[in-house]
FITOR-864597 format. One line per field, with one value per residue (C-alpha): residue in one letter; x, y, z. Coordinates in steps of 0.5 Angstrom, whole numbers, plus 500, padded with zeros to 3 digits. Example, Ala and Ser with C-alpha at 12.3 -4.5 7.8 and 13.67 -1.06 7.14 Angstrom:
2
r a;s
east 525;527
north 491;498
up 516;514
//
This chain:
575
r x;x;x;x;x;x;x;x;x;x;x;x;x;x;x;x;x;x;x;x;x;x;x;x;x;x;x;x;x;x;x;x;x;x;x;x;x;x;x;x;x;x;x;x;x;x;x;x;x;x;x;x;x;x;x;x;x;x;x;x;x;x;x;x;x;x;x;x;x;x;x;x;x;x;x;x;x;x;x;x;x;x;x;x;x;x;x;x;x;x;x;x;x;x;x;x;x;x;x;x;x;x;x;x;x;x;x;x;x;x;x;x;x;x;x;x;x;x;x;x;x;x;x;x;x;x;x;x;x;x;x;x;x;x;x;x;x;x;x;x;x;x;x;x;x;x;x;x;x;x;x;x;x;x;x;x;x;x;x;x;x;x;x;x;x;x;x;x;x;x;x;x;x;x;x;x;x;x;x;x;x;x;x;x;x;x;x;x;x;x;x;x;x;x;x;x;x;x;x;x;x;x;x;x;x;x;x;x;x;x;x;x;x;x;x;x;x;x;x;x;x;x;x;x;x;x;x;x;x;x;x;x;x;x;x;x;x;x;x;x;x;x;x;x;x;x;x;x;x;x;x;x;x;x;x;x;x;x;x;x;x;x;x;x;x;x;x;x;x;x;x;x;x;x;x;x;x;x;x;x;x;x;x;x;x;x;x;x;x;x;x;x;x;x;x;x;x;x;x;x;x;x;x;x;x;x;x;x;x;x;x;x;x;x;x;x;x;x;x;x;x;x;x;x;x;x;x;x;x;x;x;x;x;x;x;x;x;x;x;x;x;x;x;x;x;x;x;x;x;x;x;x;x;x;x;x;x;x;x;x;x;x;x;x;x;x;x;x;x;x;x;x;x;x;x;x;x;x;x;x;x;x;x;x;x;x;x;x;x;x;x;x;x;x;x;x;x;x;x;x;x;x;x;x;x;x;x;x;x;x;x;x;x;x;x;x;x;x;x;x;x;x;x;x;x;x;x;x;x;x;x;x;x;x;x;x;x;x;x;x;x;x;x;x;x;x;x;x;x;x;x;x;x;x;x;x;x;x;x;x;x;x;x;x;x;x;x;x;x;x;x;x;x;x;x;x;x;x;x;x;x;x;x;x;x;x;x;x;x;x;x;x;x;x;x;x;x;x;x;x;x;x;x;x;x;x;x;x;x;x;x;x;x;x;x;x;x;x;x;x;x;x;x;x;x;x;x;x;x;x;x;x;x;x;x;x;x;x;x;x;x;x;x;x;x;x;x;x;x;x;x;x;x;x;x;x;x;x;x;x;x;x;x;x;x;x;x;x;x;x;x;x;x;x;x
east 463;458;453;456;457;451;448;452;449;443;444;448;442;437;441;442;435;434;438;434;428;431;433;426;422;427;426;418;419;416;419;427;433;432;425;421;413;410;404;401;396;393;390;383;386;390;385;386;393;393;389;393;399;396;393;400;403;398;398;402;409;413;420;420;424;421;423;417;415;410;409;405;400;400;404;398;401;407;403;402;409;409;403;405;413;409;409;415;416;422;419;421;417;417;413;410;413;419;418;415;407;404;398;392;391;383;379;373;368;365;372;375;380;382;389;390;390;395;400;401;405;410;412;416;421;423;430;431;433;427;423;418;411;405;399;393;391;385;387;387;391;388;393;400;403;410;410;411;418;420;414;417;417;410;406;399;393;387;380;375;369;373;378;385;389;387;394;392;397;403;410;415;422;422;425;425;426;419;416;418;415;408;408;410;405;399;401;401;396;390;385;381;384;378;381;387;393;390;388;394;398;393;393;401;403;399;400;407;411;404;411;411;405;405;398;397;392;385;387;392;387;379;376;369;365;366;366;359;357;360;363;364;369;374;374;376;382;385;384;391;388;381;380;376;375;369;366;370;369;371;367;361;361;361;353;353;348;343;342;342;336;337;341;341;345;347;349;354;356;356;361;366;366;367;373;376;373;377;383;382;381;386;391;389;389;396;398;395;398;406;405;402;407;413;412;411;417;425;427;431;424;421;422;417;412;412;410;405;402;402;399;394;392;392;388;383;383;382;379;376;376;374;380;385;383;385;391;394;393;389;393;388;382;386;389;381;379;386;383;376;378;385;383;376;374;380;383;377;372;378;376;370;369;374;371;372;370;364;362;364;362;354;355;358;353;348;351;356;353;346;343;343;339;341;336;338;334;335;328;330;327;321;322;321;316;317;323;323;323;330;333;337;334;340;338;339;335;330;330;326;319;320;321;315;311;311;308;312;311;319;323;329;335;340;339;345;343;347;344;343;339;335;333;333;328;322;317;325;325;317;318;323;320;314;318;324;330;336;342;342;348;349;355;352;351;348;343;338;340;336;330;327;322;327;328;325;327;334;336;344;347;353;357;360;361;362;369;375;377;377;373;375;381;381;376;380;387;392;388;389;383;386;386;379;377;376;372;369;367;369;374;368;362;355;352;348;356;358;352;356;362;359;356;363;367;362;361;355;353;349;347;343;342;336;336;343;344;349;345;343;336;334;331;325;321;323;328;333;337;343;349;351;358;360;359;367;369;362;362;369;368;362;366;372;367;363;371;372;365;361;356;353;347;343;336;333;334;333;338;346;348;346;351;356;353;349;342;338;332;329;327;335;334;340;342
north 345;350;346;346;354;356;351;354;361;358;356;362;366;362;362;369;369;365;369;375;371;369;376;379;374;375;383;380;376;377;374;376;370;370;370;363;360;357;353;349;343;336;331;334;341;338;339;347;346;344;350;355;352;353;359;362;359;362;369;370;372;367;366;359;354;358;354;352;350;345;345;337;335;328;323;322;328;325;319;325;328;326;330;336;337;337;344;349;350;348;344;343;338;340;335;339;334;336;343;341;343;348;348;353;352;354;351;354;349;347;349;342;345;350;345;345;352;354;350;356;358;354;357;361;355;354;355;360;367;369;373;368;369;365;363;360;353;356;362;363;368;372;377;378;378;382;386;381;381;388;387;389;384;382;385;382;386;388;383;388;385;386;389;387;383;377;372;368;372;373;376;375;373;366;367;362;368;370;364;362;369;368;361;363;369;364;360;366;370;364;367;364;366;363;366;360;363;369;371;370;373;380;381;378;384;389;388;387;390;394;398;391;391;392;393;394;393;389;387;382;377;379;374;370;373;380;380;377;383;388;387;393;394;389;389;383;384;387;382;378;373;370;367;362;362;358;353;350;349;342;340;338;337;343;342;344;350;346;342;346;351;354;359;365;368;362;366;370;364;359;365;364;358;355;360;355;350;352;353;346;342;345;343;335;336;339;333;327;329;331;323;320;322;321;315;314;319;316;321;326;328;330;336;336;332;338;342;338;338;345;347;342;346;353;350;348;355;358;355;349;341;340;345;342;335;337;341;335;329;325;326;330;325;320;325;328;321;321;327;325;318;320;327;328;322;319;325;330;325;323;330;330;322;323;328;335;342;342;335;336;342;339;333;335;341;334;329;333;331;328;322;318;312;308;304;299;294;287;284;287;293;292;291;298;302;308;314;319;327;329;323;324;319;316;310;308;305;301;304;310;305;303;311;312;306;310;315;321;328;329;329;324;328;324;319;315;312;311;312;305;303;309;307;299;300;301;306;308;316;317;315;319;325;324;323;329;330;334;332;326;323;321;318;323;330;329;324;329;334;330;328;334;330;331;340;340;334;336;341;340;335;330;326;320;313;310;307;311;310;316;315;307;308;313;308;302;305;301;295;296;295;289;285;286;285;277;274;280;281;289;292;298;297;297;304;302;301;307;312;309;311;319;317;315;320;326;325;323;322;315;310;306;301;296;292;291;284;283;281;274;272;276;284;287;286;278;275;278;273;279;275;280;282;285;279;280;287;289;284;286;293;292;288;294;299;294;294;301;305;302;308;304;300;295;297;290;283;279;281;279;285;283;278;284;290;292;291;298;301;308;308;306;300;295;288
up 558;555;558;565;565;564;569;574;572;574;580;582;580;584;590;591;589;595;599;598;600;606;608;606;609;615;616;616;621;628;634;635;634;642;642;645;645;651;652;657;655;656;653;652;649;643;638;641;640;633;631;635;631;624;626;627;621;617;620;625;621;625;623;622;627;632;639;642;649;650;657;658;664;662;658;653;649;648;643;639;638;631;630;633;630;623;624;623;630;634;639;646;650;658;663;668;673;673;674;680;682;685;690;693;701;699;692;689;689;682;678;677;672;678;680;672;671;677;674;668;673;673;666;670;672;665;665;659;659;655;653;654;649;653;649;651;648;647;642;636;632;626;625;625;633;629;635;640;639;642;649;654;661;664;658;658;655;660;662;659;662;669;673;671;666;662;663;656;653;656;655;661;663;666;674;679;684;682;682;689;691;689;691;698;697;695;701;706;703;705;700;695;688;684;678;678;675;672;680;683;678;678;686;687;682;683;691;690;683;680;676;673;669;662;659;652;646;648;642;643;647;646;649;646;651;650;643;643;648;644;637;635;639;636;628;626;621;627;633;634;639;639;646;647;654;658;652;647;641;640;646;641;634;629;629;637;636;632;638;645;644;649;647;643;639;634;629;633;636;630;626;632;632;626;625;629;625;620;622;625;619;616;621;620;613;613;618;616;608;611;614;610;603;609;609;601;599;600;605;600;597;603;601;594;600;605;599;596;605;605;598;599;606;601;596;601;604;598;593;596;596;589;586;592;589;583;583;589;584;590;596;598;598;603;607;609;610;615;617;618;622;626;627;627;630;633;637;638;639;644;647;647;650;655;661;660;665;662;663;670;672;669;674;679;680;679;683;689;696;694;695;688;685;679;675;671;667;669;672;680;677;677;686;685;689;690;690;696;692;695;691;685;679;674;669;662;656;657;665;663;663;669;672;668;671;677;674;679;677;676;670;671;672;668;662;659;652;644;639;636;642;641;634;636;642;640;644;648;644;646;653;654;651;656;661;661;663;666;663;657;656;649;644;637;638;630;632;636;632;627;632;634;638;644;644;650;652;657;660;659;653;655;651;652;649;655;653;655;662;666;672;672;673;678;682;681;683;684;680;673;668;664;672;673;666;666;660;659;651;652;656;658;662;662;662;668;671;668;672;678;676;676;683;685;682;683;690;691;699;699;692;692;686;683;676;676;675;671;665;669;669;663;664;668;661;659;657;651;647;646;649;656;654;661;665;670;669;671;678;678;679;684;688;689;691;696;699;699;699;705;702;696;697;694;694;693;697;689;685;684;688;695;695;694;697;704;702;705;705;704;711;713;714;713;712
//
């Protein structure tokens, strides 16, 4: 009986001790009980919304259980819901589709993310009383946003670099009265707002409800370029948001400025970006330890599996691997290795594989409106005599000899490898050191980092692995990818496929292909005893396009195009 008293004891005394916790922790806390998040995201900005969840929990004092609106573009977030509601958010999945869509009379052109960035507005459909607090999935936040709670409707922090506000950070009331206004002004207005949402948004309130505007601290949304030109003007330990407007950093790997040479600054920008690296890893060190003891640990003790995540992620933080390996008893190690295939190399590389506004914008700029020649590397290249100087010169590994053979004083203006043929194919990385090229398309980052033999080579670095199905799927549609398959080994294409999938997608005017024969008859250089593995779907492929897109030609009467494609000539003459 005694022992019954004083456990009781101690379990009062613990209790009021967590009440007092609770209340503590709860004065401290930023966001009002009615106060909400929202952002919007695709696919390719998930490694953004990690980090800027991880970032939250870490410094922006949020009251646990937080609602959180994730306002989706595409399906494919859904697969990583799992993911996402392993932070302490209470998370609301909204799909964009069912707020409606909003469109422009007039498009900017080489903006491909214009339409994208429009829909931000549809956050004024959400149906919640708010207020609502908006970040950008592209923000990072260093220091408490206590204050967030108590923002008046519409409070944005000015643009510092031009007149107006940044809407990256945005506190507002949801109306539907107000959304249907400023899509109504979008429509009468008939002006080209270049800026998406942030434009329309600036002109509308200041044209119509200027009193609205609330402007506050620059600090709550410093955005990279203006803390590179200036940093001075925004201390570190006083910055709320961190903007990563233009260039993501998970666009390229971590290495990104060992490789592009032409910029200046590394260090500042090498700094900026590694702090969301950080946060990064964080967040898939956290993720991937939560699911996996989840799925060791009896549902009772998820608990004990929830504070073995988050002091792996503090340890990490703070004392490094080698402590956190230690003090977790080896759950870190699988975790980093979760973190390593599933994070690093399955959802980034993702992003990062799967197009992106920086890619696009190389190749729309490249391709858009011009007249493109793909070379391949089967025995019909060798047909080739010469290329008229305003044609646009595609080709991929072995295909820089034939270029070079015709010894043009030119560069290419696209080139598409691995990394594996390069180190296979002897003499390829000395070809096209002497040849050049405007953009180099590559599946590692790391490995021309390594070979300093190709600095000067590019212009613009690309990644692509050549496997996911973006462009594909867009040029085949309604067919899908399994129906055009066939008895095809892979289920992507061969680079030389895939260079005219970018002439397609990007709008070039007229194609003309040589040395694809999909793999029959050997190669340009002799036979090779490699077995082709995209026979069908490469065939399959050409036959859609010759039915759909009378501007693509065979440049050469002996390849197995010519029985698929018009044949014609530089002078114009067709067959």
């Amino acid at each position: 009986m005694k022992w019954i008293n004083l456990a009781l004891r101690k379990s009062r005394r613990h209790r009021n001790t967590a009440q007092i916790y609770r209340q503590e922790r709860d004065k401290c806390c930023i966001i009002r009980q009615n106060m909400k998040l929202v952002t919007l995201v695709n696919v390719s900005y998930l490694p953004g919304l990690f980090a800027l969840l991880e970032s939250l929990i870490e410094n922006g004092r949020i009251k646990p259980g937080s609602p959180f609106f994730i306002v989706y573009l595409e399906p494919g977030v859904l697969e990583y819901r799992s993911q996402i509601e392993v932070f302490e958010f209470k998370f609301h999945f909204i799909n964009v589709q069912d707020l409606g869509f909003v469109a422009a009379p007039l498009k900017p052109s080489g903006r491909d993310n214009f339409e994208i960035a429009l829909q931000k507005l549809l956050i004024f459909r959400i149906q919640d009383k708010g207020p609502l607090c908006f970040i950008d999935a592209d923000m990072l936040c260093l220091n408490s946003i206590r204050e967030a709670g108590q923002m008046d409707h519409f409070s944005v922090a000015p643009n510092p670099r031009r007149k107006g506000f940044n809407s990256g950070f945005m506190v507002f009331r949801p109306s539907i009265s107000l959304f249907n206004e400023i899509t109504k002004y979008i429509q009468e207005s008939n002006r080209l707002f270049r800026h998406g949402d942030q434009g329309v948004l600036n002109n509308f309130l200041e044209e119509r409800y200027p009193d609205t505007i609330k402007l506050i601290d620059v600090l709550w949304n410093v955005d990279k370029k203006s803390y590179l030109e200036n940093k001075a003007d925004f201390p570190d330990n006083q910055i709320k948001l961190f903007h990563y407007i233009s260039h993501k950093p998970w666009w390229s790997s971590p290495t990104w400025y060992w490789v592009d040479w032409r910029r200046l600054r590394l260090k500042k920008k090498a700094r900026v970006n590694w702090w969301w690296w950080q946060y990064y890893w964080r967040a898939q060190v956290f993720i991937h330890t939560r699911l996996f003891l989840k799925k060791l640990v009896p549902a009772g003790f998820f608990a004990g599996a929830r504070r073995l995540a988050q002091k792996a992620r503090d340890v990490l933080k703070t004392e490094g691997p080698t402590a956190a390996l230690k003090k977790t008893g080896g759950y870190l190690a699988f975790s980093c290795a979760e973190a390593w295939n599933g994070g690093y190399r399955g959802l980034l590389d993702g992003a990062i594989a799967s197009p992106t506004e920086k890619s696009h914008a190389h190749l729309r700029r490249l391709i858009e409106g011009q007249r493109v020649l793909i070379i391949g590397s089967g025995p019909s290249a060798n047909e080739l005599e010469r290329i008229p100087d305003d044609v646009k010169v595609f080709t991929c590994n072995r295909g820089v000899q034939i270029f070079r053979r015709l010894r043009l004083d030119r560069r290419l203006d696209l080139y598409m490898s691995t990394a594996s043929k390069m180190k296979r194919l002897e003499g390829l990385e000395g070809d096209l050191a002497r040849v050049g090229t405007k953009i180099l398309v590559v599946d590692d980052f790391r490995y021309v980092r390594k070979h300093h033999s190709l600095g000067g080579v590019f212009s613009d670095l690309v990644y692509d692995n050549g496997k996911h199905d973006f462009y594909i799927k867009k040029l085949i549609h309604p067919h899908s990818l399994s129906s055009i398959r066939g008895s095809s080994h892979h289920a992507w294409t061969s680079t030389g496929i895939r260079l005219l999938q970018y002439a397609l997608y990007f709008g070039a005017s007229e194609i003309y292909l040589t040395g694809i024969d999909f793999g029959k008859n050997g190669y340009f250089w002799g036979k090779n005893e490699d077995k082709w593995l995209h026979d069908s779907i490469d065939e399959n492929f050409v036959r859609i396009v010759a039915a759909r897109r009378p501007h693509v030609y065979s440049l050469t009467r002996s390849n197995s195009l010519a029985s698929i494609l018009p044949h014609k000539t530089w002078a114009g003459q067709t067959a």
